[in-house]
C-alpha positions as CSV (number, residue, x, y, z in Angstrom):
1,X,-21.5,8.8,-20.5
2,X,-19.9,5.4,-19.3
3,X,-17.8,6.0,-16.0
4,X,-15.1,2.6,-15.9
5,X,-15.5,0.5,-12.5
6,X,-12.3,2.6,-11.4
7,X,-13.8,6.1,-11.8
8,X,-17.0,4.8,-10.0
9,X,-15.2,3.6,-7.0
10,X,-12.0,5.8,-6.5
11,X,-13.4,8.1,-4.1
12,X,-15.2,5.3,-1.8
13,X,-12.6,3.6,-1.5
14,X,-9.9,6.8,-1.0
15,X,-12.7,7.5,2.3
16,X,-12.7,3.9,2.9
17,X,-8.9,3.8,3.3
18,X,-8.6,6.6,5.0
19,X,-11.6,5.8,7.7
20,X,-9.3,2.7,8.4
21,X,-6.4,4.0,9.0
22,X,-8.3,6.9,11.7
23,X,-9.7,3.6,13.6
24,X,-6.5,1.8,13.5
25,X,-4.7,5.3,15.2
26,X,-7.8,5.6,17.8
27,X,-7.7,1.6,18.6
28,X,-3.7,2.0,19.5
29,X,-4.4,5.2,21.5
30,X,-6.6,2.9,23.4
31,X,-3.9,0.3,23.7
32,X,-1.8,3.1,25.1
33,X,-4.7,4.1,27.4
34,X,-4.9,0.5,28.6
35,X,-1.2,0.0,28.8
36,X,-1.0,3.1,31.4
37,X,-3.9,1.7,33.6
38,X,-2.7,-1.6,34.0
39,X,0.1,0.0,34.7
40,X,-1.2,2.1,37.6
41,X,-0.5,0.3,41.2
42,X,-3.1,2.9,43.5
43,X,-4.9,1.2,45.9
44,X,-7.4,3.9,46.3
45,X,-8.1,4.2,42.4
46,X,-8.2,0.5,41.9
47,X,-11.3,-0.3,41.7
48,X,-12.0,2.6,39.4
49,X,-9.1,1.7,37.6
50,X,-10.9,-1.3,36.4
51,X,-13.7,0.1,35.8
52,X,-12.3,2.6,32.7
53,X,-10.5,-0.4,31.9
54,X,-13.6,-2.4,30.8
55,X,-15.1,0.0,28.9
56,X,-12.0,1.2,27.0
57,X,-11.5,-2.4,26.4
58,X,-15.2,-2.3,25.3
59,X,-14.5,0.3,22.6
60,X,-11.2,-1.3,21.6
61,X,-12.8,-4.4,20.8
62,X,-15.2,-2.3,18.8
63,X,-13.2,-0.3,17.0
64,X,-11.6,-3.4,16.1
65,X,-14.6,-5.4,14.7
66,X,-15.7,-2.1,12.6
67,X,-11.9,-1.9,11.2
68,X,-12.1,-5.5,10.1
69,X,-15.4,-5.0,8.4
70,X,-13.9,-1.9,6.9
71,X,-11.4,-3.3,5.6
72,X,-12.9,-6.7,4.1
73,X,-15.2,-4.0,2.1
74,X,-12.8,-2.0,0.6
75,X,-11.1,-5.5,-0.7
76,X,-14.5,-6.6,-1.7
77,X,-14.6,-3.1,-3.9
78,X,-11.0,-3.5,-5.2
79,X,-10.8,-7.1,-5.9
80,X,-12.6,-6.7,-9.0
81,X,-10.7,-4.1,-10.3
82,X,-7.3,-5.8,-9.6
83,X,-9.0,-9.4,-10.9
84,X,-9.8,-7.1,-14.6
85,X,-6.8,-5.6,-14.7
86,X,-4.4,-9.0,-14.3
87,X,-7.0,-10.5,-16.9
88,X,-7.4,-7.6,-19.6
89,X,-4.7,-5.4,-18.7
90,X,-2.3,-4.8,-16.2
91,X,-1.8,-4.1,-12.6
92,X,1.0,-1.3,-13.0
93,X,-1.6,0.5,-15.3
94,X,-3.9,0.6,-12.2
95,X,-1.1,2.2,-9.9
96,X,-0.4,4.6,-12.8
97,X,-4.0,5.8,-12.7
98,X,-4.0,5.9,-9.2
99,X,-0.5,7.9,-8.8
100,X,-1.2,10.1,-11.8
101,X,-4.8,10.6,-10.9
102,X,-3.2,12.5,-6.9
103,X,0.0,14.5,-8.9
104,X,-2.8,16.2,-11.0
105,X,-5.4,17.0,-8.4
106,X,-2.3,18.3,-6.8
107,X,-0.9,20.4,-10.0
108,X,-4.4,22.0,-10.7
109,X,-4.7,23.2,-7.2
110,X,-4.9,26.6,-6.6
111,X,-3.7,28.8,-3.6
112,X,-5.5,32.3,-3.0
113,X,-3.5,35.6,-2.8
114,X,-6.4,37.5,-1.2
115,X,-8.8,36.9,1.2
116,X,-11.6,38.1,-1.0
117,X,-10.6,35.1,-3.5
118,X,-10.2,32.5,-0.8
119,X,-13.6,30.9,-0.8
120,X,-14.1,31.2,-4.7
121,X,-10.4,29.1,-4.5
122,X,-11.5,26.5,-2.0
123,X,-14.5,26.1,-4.8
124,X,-12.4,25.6,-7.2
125,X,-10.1,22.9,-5.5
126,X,-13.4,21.2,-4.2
127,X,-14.0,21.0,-8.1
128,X,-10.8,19.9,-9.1
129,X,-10.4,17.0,-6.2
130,X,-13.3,14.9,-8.5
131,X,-10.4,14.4,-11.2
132,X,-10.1,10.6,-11.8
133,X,-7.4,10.0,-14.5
134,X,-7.9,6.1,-15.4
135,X,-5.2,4.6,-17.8
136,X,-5.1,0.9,-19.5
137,X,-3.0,-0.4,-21.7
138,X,-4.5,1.5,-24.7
139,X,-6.1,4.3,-23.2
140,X,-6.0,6.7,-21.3
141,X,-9.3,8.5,-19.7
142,X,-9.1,12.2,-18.1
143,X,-12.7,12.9,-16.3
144,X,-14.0,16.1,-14.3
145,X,-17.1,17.0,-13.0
146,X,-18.0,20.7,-13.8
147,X,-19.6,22.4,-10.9
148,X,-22.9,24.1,-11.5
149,X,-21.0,27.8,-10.7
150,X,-20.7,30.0,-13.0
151,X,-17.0,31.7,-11.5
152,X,-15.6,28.2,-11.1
153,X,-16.8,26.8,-14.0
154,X,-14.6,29.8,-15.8
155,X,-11.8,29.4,-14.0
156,X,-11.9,25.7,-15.1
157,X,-12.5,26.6,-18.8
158,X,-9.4,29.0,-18.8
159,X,-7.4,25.7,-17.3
160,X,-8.0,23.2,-20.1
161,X,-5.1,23.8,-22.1
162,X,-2.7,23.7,-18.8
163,X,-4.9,20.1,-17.8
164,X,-4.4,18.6,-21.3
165,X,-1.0,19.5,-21.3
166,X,0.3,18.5,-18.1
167,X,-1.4,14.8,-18.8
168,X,-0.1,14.5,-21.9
169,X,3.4,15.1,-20.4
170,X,3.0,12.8,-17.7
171,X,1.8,9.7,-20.0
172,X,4.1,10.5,-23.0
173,X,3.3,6.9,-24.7
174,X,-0.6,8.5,-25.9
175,X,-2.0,11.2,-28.5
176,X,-4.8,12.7,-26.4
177,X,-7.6,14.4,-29.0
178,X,-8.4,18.1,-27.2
179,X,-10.6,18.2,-24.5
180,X,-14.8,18.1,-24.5
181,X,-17.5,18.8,-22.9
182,X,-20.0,15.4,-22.3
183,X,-23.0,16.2,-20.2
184,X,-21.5,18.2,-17.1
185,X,-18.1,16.6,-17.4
186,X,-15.3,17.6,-19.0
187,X,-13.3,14.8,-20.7
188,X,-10.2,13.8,-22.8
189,X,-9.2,10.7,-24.5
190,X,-5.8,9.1,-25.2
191,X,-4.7,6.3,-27.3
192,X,-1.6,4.6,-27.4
193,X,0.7,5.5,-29.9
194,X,4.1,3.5,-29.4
C-alpha cells in the first residue's frame, strides 16, 4: 500500500514543530535568566555573576543554532508538499487534511470509566493518534495503523461505522466506499461527488 508524501511525513514534522517551539520557550527562559543577572548589582557575587552568565549565554546561543537547524528542516520536509499542492492541487486542501486529520484523532479518543480499563484505553488512543486523514481535490484518504493487540484491535473494529461516519460528515463534498482492511491498516476512500 502507497502512503502519499503527507501521510509519510505528518508525524515528523508534528515532533518537529513541536521540538521547536520547547527550544524557543527554554532559549527565552534563558533570556529571562540573563536579563536578572545583568541585572544584579552585588559586589561580592560579581564575579560569579559572570561566570553563570557565560555559560547560560553558552547554551542560549546553542539552543539557538539547534532551533534554526530545526526549523530549516522541517521547511525542507514541507516545501515539497506545499510546492505539489499549489501545482496539482491546492493549498486549502492541505490545511483541511491537516485540521480534519487532529478533530478526528480527537473524536475517536476514548476516556476510561475504571481503573481496570485505563491502560487498555491509553492503547487504544496510542492507536488511534496514527490517523492521518489526507484530502485533495478529488479524494479523500482515511489511513490507520492496526496495532498487533488483540483487545484494541476489537475495540477498533466495533468503531468503524462511527470513523466512516464522522468523516464522511466532516468532508460532505465525497462518497466514501466502506472501510477495508489493506495489510495492517485499515483504510477508506472518497471521491468527489459535486
Amino acid at each position: 500500500m502507497k502512503k502519499s508524501y503527507f501521510m509519510r511525513t505528518f508525524r515528523l514534522n508534528v515532533y518537529l514543530l513541536l521540538t521547536s517551539v520547547l527550544i524557543l520557550i527554554a532559549n527565552s527562559g534563558l533570556k529571562l535568566i540573563t536579563m536578572f543577572l545583568k541585572g544584579q548589582e552585588n559586589g561580592t557575587m560579581d564575579q560569579y555573576n559572570q561566570f553563570l552568565n557565560k555559560y547560560v549565554l553558552i547554551i542560549q546561543h546553542g539552543l539557538q543554532q539547534v532551533l534554526i537547524v530545526s526549523i530549516l528542516i522541517t521547511l525542507a520536509i514541507i516545501l515539497p508538499e506545499v510546492l505539489a499542492r499549489l501545482l496539482k492541487d491546492s493549498v486549502i486542501n492541505l490545511a483541511k487534511s491537516i485540521w480534519i486529520t487532529v478533530r478526528i484523532r480527537k473524536f475517536l479518543q476514548m476516556r476510561p470509566t475504571h481503573e481496570a480499563e485505563e491502560k487498555l484505553i491509553l492503547r487504544y488512543n496510542k492507536a488511534i493518534s496514527k490517523v492521518i486523514i489526507d484530502v485533495h481535490n478529488n479524494s479523500v484518504v482515511f489511513l490507520l495503523k492496526i496495532p498487533n493487540e488483540f483487545g484494541i484491535h476489537g475495540m477498533i473494529s466495533d468503531n468503524k461505522d462511527v470513523m466512516r461516519d464522522e468523516i464522511s460528515h466532516r468532508l460532505t463534498d465525497y462518497s466514501f466506499s466502506n472501510i477495508e482492511r489493506v495489510k495492517s491498516y485499515l483504510r477508506l476512500e472518497g471521491t468527489r461527488i459535486r
